[in-house]
VEXLUM-235809 format. One record per residue (C-alpha): residue in three letters; residue number from 1; x, y, z. Coordinates in steps of 0.25 Angstrom, whole numbers, plus 5000, padded with zeros to 4 digits. Each point is the difference from the previous one (the first is absolute). Example, Ala and Ser with C-alpha at 12.3 -4.5 7.8 and 13.67 -1.06 7.14 Angstrom:
VEXLUM-235809
  rest   nr     X     Y     Z
   ALA    1  5049  4982  5031
   SER    2  5006  5014  4998
This chain:
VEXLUM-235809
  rest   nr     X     Y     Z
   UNK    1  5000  5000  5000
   UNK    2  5005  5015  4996
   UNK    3  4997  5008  5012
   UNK    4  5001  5014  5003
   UNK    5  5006  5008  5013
   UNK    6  4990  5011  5006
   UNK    7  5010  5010  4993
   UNK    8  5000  4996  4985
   UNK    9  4985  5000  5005
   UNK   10  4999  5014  5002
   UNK   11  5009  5004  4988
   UNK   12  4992  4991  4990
   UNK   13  4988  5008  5005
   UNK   14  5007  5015  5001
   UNK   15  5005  4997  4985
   UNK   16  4987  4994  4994
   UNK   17  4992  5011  5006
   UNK   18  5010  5011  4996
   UNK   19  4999  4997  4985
   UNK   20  4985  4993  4999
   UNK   21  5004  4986  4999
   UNK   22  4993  4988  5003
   UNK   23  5006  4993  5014
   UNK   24  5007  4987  4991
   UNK   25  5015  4999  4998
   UNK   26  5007  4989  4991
   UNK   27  5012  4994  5006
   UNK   28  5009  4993  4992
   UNK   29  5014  4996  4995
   UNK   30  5008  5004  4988
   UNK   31  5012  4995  4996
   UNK   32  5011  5011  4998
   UNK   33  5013  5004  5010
   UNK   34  5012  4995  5002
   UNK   35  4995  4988  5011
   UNK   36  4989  4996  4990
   UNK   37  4986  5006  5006
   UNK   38  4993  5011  5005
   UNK   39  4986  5003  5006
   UNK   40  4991  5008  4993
   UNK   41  4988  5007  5008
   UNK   42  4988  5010  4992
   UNK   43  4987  5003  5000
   UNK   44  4992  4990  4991
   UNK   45  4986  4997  5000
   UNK   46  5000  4991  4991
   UNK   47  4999  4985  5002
   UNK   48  5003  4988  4991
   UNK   49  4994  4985  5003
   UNK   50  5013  4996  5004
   UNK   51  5003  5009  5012
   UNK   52  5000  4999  5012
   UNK   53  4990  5011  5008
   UNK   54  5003  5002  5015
   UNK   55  4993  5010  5007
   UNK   56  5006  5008  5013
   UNK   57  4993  5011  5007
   UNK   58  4993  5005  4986
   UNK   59  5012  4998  4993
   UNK   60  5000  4990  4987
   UNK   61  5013  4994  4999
   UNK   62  5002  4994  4986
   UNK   63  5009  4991  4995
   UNK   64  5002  4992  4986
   UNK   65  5003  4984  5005
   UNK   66  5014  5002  4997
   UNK   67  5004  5010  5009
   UNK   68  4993  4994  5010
   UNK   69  5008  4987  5000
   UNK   70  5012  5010  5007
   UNK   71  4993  5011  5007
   UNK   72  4991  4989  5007
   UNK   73  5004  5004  5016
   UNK   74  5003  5013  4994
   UNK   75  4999  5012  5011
   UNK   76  4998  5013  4994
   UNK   77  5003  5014  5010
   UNK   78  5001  5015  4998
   UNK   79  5014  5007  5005
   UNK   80  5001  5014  5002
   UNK   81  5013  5003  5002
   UNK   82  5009  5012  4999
   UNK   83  5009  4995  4989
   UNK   84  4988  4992  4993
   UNK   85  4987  4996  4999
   UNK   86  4992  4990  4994
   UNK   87  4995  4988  5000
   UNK   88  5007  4988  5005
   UNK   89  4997  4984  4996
   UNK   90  5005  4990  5011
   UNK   91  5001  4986  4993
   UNK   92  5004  4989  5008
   UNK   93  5002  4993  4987
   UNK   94  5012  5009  4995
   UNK   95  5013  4992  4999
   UNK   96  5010  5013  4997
   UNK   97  4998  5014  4997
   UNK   98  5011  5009  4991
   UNK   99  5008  5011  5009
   UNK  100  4990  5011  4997
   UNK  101  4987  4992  5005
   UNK  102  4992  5002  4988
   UNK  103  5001  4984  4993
   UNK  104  5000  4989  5005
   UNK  105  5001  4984  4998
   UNK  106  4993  4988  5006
């Protein structure tokens, strides 16, 4: 299960509600960086046979079978930082990640 922490919560909501978007994100993985994969987060309403539909305080989280497969026990949170912000996937499933954090490999 994709879950979501109290403050991705609240971000979700501020950002949907900021520019008029439904309350469902689509999380997903992409192959690109120097370990192999990243994670991928926007606001989708669409949803396809295949996906998989969690719902979490509101939110729809959507995500294509695939994807799934690695962000399973997947823990998404919302850091505000001084130096930086932004969205933070917790995946107990990642073997390695490269030096700057932004790929990874399973």
């Amino acid at each position: 299960m994709i879950s979501l922490t109290d403050n991705a919560v609240s971000k979700i909501k501020e950002l949907a509600d900021i520019e008029g978007l439904d309350l469902s994100i689509r999380v997903r993985i992409l192959a690109s960086g120097c370990a192999g994969f990243s994670n991928d987060m926007n606001f989708d309403s669409s949803i396809g046979d295949m996906d998989e539909v969690i719902e979490q305080d509101g939110i729809k989280i959507i995500c294509d079978p695939i994807s799934f497969m690695y962000l399973e026990n997947c823990t998404i949170d919302y850091l505000d930082g001084v130096i930086s912000s932004g969205f933070k996937f917790i995946n107990p499933a990642v073997k390695t990640s490269c030096g700057c954090g932004k790929s990874m490999s399973f």
